[in-house]
C-alpha positions as CSV (number, residue, x, y, z in Angstrom):
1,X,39.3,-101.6,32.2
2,X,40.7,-99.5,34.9
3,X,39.2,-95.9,35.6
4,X,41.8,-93.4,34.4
5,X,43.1,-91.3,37.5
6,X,42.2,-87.8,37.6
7,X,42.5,-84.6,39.9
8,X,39.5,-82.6,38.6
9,X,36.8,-81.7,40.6
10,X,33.2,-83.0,40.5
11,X,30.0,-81.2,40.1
12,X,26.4,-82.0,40.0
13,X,24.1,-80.7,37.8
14,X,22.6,-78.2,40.3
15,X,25.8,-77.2,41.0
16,X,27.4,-76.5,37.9
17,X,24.1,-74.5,36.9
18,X,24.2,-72.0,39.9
19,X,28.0,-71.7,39.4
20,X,27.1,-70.5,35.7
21,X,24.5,-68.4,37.1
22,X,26.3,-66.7,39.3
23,X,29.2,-66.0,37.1
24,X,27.0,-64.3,34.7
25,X,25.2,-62.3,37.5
26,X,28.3,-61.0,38.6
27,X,30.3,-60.2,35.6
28,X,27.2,-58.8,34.1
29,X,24.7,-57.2,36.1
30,X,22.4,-54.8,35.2
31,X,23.0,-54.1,31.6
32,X,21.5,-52.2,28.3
33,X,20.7,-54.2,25.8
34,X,19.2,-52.8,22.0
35,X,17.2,-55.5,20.0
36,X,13.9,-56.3,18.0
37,X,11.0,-57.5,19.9
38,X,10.6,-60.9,18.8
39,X,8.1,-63.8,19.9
40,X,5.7,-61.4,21.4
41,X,2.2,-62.8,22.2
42,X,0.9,-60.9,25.1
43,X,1.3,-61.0,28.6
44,X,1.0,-64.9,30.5
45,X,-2.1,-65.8,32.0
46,X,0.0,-65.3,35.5
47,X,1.1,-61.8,34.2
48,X,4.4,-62.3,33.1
49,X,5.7,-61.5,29.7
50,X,8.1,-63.7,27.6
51,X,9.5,-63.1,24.2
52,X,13.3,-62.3,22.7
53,X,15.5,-59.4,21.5
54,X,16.9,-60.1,18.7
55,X,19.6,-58.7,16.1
56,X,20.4,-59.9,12.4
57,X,23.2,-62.1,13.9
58,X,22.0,-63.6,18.0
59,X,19.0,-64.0,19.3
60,X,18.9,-63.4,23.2
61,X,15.6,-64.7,26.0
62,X,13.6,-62.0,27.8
63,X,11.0,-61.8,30.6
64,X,9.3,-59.0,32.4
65,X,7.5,-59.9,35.5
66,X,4.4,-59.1,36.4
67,X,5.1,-56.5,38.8
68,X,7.6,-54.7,36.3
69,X,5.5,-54.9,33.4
70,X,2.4,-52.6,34.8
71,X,5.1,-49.9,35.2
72,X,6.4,-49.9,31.8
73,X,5.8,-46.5,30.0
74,X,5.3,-48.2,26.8
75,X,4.7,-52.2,26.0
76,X,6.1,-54.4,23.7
77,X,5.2,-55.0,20.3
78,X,6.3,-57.7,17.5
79,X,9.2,-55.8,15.8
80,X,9.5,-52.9,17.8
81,X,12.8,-51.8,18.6
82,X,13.3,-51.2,21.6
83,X,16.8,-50.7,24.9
84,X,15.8,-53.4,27.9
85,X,17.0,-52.4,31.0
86,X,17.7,-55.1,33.3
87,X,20.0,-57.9,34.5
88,X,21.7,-61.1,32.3
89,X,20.6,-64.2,34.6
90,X,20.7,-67.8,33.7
91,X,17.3,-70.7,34.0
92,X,18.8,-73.7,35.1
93,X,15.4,-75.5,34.0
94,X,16.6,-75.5,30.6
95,X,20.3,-74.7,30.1
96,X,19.8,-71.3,29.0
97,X,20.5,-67.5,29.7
98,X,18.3,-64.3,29.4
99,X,17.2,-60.9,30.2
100,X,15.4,-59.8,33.3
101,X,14.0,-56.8,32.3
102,X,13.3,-54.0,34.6
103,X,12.2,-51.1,31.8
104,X,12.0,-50.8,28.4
105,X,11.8,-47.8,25.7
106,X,12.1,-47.9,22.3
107,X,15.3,-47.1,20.6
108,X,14.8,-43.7,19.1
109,X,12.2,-41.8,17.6
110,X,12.2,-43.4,15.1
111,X,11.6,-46.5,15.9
112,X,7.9,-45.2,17.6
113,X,7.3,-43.8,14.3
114,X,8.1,-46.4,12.0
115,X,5.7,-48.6,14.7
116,X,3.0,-46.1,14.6
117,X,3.0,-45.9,10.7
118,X,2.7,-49.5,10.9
119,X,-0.3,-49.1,13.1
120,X,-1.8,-46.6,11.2
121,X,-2.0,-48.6,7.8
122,X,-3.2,-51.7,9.8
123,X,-6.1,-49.5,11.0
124,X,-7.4,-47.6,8.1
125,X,-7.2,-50.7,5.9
126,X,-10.6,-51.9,8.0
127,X,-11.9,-48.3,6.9
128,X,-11.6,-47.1,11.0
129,X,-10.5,-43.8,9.5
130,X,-12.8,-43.4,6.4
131,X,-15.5,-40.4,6.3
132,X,-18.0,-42.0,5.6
133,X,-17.8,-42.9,9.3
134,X,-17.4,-39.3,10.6
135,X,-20.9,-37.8,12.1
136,X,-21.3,-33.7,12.0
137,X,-21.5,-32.1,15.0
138,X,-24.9,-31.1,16.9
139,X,-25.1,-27.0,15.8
140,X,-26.1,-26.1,19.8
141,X,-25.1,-29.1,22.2
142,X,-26.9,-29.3,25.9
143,X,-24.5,-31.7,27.5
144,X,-20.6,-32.0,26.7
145,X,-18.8,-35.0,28.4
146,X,-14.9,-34.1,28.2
147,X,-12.3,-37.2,28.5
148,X,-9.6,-35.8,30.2
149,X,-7.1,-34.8,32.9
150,X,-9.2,-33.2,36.4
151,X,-6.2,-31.7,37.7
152,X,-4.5,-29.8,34.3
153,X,-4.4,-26.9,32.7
154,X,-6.5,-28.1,29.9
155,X,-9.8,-28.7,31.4
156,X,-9.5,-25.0,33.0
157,X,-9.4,-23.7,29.4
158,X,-11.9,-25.6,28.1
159,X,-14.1,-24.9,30.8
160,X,-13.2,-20.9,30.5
161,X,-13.6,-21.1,27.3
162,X,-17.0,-22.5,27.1
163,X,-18.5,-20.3,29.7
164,X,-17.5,-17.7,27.6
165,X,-19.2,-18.3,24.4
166,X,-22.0,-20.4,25.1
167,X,-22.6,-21.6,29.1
168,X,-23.7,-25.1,28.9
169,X,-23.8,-28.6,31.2
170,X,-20.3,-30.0,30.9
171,X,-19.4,-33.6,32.6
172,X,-15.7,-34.5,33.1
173,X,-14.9,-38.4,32.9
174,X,-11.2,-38.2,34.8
175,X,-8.5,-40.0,33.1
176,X,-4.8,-40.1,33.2
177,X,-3.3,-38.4,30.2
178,X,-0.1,-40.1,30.2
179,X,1.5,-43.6,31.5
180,X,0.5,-46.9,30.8
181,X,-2.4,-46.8,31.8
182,X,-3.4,-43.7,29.6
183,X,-5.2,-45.9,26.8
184,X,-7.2,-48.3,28.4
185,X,-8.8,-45.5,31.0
186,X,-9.8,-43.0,27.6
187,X,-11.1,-45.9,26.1
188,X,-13.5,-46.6,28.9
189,X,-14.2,-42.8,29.6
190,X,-15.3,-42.9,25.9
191,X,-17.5,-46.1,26.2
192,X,-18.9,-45.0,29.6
193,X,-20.1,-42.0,28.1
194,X,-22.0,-44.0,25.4
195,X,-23.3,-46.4,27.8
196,X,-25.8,-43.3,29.5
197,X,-29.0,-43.8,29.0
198,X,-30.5,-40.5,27.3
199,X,-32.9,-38.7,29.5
200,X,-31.5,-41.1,32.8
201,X,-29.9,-39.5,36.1
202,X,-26.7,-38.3,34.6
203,X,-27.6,-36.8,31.2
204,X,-25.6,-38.0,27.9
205,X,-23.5,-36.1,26.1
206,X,-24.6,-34.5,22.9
207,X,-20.4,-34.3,21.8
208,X,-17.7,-35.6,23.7
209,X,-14.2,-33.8,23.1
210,X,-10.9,-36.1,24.1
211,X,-8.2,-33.5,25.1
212,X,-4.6,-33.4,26.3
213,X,-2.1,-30.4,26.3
214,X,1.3,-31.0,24.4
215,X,4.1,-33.3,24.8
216,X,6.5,-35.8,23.0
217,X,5.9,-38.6,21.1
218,X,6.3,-40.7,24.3
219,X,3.8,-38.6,26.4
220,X,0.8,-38.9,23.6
221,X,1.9,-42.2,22.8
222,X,-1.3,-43.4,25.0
223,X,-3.6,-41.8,22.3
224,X,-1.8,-43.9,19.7
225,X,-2.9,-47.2,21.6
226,X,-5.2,-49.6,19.6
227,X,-8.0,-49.7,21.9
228,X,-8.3,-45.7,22.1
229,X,-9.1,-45.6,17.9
230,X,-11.6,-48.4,18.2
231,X,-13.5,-46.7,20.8
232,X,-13.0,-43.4,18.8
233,X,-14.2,-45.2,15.7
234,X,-17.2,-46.7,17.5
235,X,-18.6,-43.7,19.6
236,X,-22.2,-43.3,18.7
237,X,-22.0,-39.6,20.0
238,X,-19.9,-37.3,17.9
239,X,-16.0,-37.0,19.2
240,X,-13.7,-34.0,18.8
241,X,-9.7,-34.8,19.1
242,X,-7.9,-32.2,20.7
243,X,-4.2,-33.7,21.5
244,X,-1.6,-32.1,21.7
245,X,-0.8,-28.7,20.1
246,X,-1.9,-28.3,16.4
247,X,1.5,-30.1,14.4
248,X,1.2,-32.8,16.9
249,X,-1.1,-36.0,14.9
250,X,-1.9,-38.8,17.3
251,X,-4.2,-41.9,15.7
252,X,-7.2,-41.0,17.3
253,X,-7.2,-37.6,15.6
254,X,-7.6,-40.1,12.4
255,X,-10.5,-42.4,13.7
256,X,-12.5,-38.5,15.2
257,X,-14.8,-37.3,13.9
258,X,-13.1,-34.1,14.4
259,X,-9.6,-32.4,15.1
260,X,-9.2,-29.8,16.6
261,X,-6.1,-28.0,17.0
262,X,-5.7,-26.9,20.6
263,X,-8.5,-28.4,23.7
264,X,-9.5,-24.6,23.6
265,X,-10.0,-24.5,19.9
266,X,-12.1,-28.1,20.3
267,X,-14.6,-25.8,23.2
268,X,-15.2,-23.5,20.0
269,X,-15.8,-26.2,17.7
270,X,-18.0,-27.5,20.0
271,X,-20.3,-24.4,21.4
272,X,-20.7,-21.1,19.5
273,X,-21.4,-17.5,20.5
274,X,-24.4,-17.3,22.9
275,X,-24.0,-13.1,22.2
276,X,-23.8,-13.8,18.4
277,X,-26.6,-15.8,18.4
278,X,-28.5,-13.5,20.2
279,X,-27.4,-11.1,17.7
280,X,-28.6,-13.2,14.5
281,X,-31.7,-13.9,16.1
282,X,-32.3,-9.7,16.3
283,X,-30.9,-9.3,13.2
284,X,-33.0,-12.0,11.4
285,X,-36.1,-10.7,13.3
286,X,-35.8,-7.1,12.4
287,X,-35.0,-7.9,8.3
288,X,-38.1,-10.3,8.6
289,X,-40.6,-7.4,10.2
290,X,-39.1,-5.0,7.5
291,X,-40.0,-7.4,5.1
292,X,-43.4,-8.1,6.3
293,X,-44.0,-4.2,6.0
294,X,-43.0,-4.1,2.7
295,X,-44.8,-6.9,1.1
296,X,-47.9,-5.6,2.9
297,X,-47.4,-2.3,1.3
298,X,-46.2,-3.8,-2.3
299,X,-49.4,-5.9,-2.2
300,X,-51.6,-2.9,-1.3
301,X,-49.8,-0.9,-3.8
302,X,-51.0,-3.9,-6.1
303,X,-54.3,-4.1,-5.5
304,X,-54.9,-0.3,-5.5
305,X,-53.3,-0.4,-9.1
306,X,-55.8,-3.5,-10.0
307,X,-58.8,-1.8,-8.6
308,X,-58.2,1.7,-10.7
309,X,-57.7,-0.7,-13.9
310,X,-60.7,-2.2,-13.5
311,X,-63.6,-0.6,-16.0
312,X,-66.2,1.7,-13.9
313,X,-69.4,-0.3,-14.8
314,X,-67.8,-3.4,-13.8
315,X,-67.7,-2.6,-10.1
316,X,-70.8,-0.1,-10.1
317,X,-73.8,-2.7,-10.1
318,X,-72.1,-4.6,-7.2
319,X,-71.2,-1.4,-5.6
320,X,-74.8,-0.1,-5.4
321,X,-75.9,-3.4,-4.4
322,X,-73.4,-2.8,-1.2
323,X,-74.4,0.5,-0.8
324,X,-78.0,-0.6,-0.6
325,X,-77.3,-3.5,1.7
326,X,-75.1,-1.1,3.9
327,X,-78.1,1.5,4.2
328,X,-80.5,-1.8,5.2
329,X,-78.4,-3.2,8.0
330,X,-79.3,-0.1,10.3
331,X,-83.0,-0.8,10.1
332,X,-82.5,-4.1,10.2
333,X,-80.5,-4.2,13.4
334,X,-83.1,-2.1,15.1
335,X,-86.4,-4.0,13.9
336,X,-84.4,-7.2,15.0
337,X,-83.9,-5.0,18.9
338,X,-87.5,-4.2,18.5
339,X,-88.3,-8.1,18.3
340,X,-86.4,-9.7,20.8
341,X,-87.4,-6.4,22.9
342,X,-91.2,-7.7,22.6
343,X,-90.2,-11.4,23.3
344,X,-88.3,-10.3,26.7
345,X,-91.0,-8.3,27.7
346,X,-93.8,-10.6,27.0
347,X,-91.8,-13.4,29.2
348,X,-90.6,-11.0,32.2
349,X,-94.8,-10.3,32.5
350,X,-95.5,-13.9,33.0
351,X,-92.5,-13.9,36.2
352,X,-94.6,-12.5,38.9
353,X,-94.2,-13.9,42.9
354,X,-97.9,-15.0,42.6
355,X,-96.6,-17.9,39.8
356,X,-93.5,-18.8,42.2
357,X,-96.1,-19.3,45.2
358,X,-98.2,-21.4,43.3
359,X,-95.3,-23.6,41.7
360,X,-94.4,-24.1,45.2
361,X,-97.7,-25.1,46.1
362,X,-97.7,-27.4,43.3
363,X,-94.4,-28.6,44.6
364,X,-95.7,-29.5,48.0
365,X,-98.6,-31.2,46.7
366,X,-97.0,-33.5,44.9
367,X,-94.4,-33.9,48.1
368,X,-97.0,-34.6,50.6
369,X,-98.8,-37.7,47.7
370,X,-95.3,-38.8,47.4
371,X,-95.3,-39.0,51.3
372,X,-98.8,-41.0,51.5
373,X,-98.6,-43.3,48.4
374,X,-94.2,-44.6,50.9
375,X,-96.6,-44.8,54.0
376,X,-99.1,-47.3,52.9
377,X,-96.1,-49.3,50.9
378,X,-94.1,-49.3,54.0
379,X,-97.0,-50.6,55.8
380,X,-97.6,-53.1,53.4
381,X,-94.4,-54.3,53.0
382,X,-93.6,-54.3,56.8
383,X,-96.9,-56.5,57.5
384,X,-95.5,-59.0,54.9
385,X,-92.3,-59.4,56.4
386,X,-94.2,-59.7,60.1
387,X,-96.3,-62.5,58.8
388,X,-93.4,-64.1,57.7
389,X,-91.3,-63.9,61.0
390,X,-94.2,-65.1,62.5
391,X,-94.4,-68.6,60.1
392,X,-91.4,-68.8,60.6
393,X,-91.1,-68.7,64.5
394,X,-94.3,-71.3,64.4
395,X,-92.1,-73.6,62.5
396,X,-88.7,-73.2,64.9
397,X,-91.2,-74.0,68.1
398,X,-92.6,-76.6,66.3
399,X,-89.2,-78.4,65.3
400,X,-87.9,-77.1,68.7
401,X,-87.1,-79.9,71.7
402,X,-89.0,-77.9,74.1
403,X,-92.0,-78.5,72.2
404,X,-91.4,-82.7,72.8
405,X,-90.6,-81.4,76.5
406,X,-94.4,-79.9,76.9
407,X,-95.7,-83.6,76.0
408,X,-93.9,-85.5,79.4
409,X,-89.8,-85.5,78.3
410,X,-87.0,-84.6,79.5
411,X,-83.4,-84.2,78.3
412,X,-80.5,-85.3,80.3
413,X,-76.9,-83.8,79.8
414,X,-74.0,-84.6,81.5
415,X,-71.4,-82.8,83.8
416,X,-70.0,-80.2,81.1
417,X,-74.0,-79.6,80.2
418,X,-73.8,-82.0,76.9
419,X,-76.5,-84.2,75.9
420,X,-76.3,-87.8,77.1
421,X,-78.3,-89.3,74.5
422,X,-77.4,-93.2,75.2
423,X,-77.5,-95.0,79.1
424,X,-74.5,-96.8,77.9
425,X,-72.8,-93.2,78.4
426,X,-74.1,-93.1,82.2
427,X,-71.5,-94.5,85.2
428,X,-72.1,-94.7,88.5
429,X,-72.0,-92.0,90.6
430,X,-71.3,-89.7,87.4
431,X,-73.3,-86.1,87.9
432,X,-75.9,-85.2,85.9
433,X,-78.4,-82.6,85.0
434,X,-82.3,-83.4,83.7
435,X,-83.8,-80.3,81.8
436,X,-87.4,-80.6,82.2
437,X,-90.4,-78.3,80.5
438,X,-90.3,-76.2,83.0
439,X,-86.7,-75.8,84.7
440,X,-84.0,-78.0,85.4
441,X,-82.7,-80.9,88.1
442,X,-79.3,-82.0,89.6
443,X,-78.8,-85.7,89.7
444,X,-76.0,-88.4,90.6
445,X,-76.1,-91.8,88.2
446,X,-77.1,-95.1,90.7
447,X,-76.1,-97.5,88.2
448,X,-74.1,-97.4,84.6
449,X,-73.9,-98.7,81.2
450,X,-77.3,-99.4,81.1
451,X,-77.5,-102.1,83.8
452,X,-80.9,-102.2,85.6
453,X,-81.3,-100.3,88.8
454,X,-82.3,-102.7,91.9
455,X,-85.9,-102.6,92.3
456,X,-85.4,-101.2,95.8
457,X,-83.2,-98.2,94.9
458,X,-85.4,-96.8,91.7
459,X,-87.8,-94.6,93.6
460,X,-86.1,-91.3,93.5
461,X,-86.7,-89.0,96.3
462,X,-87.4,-85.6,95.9
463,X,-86.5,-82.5,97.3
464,X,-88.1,-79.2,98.2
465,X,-85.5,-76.7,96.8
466,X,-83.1,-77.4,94.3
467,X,-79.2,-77.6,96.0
468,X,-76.1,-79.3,95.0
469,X,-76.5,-83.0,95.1
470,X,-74.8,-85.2,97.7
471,X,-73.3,-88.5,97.4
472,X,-76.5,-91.4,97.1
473,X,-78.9,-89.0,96.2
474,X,-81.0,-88.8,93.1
475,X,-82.5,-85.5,92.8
């Protein structure tokens, strides 16, 4: 069959695909687009986020890059609604157009409060916002660690407001207030002030307060984020919220333990007045003193009523008896002088210098036997240890070589002056030396290795004065 004629151009895939993608780059471009969040599952392992916008009737791709998405001021959520900002572009990988987007925000107020209310229930279904979970506040903290802005307005007031009622240690843990990143750092600042150890370097705080001056929904939208309750909700020291002004409600005024209107109403919370403190502490010591005073007198009051109840002859038996000991405790303090007056006199008679000089005589009597009685053990004990050197230094001369030497021998050592105890060790010519009883010889071998020495040759001659051998000679 033939092929049918035809003028129309031919394309191949590649090229038909960046023709489309062009065409819907240009006629496009950057574009608005309003749509439910749809397919969301977090950002891709490589940082880039892929889901849809979608309506009741179409249903249209997105992605955010990586670098786009850490600049968004808020992220997307399943269902949110939201306007993408960006540009229509087509993926030739698989036939199919999307979004680009360059910044998102949701589409209304509105829509951020219909997500938060979502949020909300989600979180106070697993009991993050139930009192039983709220801890009181410590009456007089030493340490407050603040989770805030370094550079605003708000940690002036707190701090001003502080030293005012109650000067006190305060630790800032800097955060940003606002952005995207607002959440995850006040999350940390919360959990890196329950990581200190108590009593370590950097003291930890006794409350912590989490402030932030007003703004819009979108500014405190950080302090709505997830992971900013859970730390909230899991703080082991005691957390004030102070967000916002007091008709703003952000979720982590829920999960606190408590809210405080303003950051400077969450310093009074936190501290009270050092003056009116002082001033209760007066106050409560004067009413107790005044108290004191008047119980004493009530009871005295008591007992003088008691006593003039009492029947006379009750008390008069024990009263003479009183009397009669009170009159006998004068005579009996002064017999009692008189004794031990007698017993210090009688001793102070016997302390004369005659007694000390014969105590010391005493003394030195006994000093100079001690003296005697070490002599004679000394000598007795050094004469023991004599005889024994001396057995002993009879027994090294008798196991001693020189001994043998006395009785005719001789030892003969070599070169280096060790013992040659073998002929087999002897060469010819080799230099020797031959220790006798009474002094020592230089000598030069004849013969070696124990071969006989010609009969002609084995008379040694001697000499006068001992010198260096020469070559031949014996001695």
């Amino acid at each position: 069959m033939a092929q049918a004629q035809t003028n129309a151009a031919e394309f191949t895939v590649s090229e038909i695909s960046g023709a489309i993608k062009r065409t819907m780059e240009d006629t496009f471009g950057y574009v608005r687009v309003r749509g439910e969040v749809s397919g969301y599952r977090g950002p891709h392992s490589s940082g880039h986020a892929y889901f849809a916008l979608k309506d009741e009737k179409a249903r249209l791709e997105a992605v955010i890059w990586r670098g786009a998405f850490s600049k968004l001021k808020i992220r997307p959520e399943e269902g949110m609604e939201v306007i993408a900002t960006g540009r229509i572009t087509t993926f030739p990988g698989s036939s199919k157009y999307q979004i680009v987007i360059d910044s998102l925000e949701p589409a209304g107020v509105g829509a951020l409060m219909a997500l938060l209310e979502e949020r909300r229930k989600k979180l106070a279904a697993e009991g993050l916002f139930d009192a039983a979970r709220k801890r009181p506040l410590p009456y007089l903290p030493r340490v407050i660690g603040v989770v805030t802005s370094p550079t605003g307005a708000v940690i002036r007031d707190i701090l001003h407001r502080i030293n005012d009622r109650f000067p006190l240690h305060v630790l800032v843990w800097p955060v940003r207030v606002q952005g995207d990143t607002c959440g995850a750092e006040v999350s940390e600042g919360i959990r890196g002030f329950n990581a200190l150890t108590p009593g370590g370097a950097i003291p930890r705080p006794d409350v912590i307060i989490v402030a932030r001056g007003g703004g819009s929904l979108e500014d405190l939208w950080g302090f709505n984020d997830e992971v900013v309750v859970r730390a909230a909700a899991a703080s082991d020291i005691p957390l004030i919220s102070a967000v916002g002004h007091e008709t703003d409600w952000t979720l982590i005024d829920h999960a606190a333990d408590v809210r405080a209107p303003t950051p400077t109403g969450a310093a009074e919370i936190a501290v009270p007045v050092k003056a009116e403190l002082v001033g209760i502490v007066d106050d409560l010591a004067r009413r107790n003193g005044t108290g004191l005073l008047r119980l004493i007198q009530s009871r005295r009051t008591e007992l003088r009523a008691a006593a003039a109840a009492l029947p006379r002859d009750l008390i008069a038996l024990p009263r003479q008896r009183h009397d009669m000991a009170a009159g006998a405790l004068g005579q009996a303090l002064r017999s009692n002088t008189q004794t031990h007056r007698g017993r210090l006199q009688a001793a102070s008679g016997r302390l004369h210098p005659g007694m000390l000089r014969q105590g010391i005589h005493m003394g030195r009597e006994r000093l100079a036997g001690f003296a005697q009685r070490t002599g004679r053990a000394f000598d007795v004990i050094s004469q023991r240890h004599r005889a024994r050197l001396d057995g002993l230094s009879q027994m090294l001369d008798a196991l001693s070589y020189k001994s043998v030497m006395n009785r005719g021998y001789a030892v003969v050592r070599d070169g280096d002056g060790a013992p040659v105890p073998r002929a087999a060790g002897v060469s010819s010519g080799m230099a020797m030396q031959i220790e006798f009883a009474d002094g020592a010889v230089d000598a030069v071998s004849l013969g070696g290795g124990g071969k006989p020495v010609p009969a002609g040759r084995r008379k040694p001659k001697t000499r006068t004065k001992p010198q260096t051998p020469k070559q031949g000679d014996l001695f």
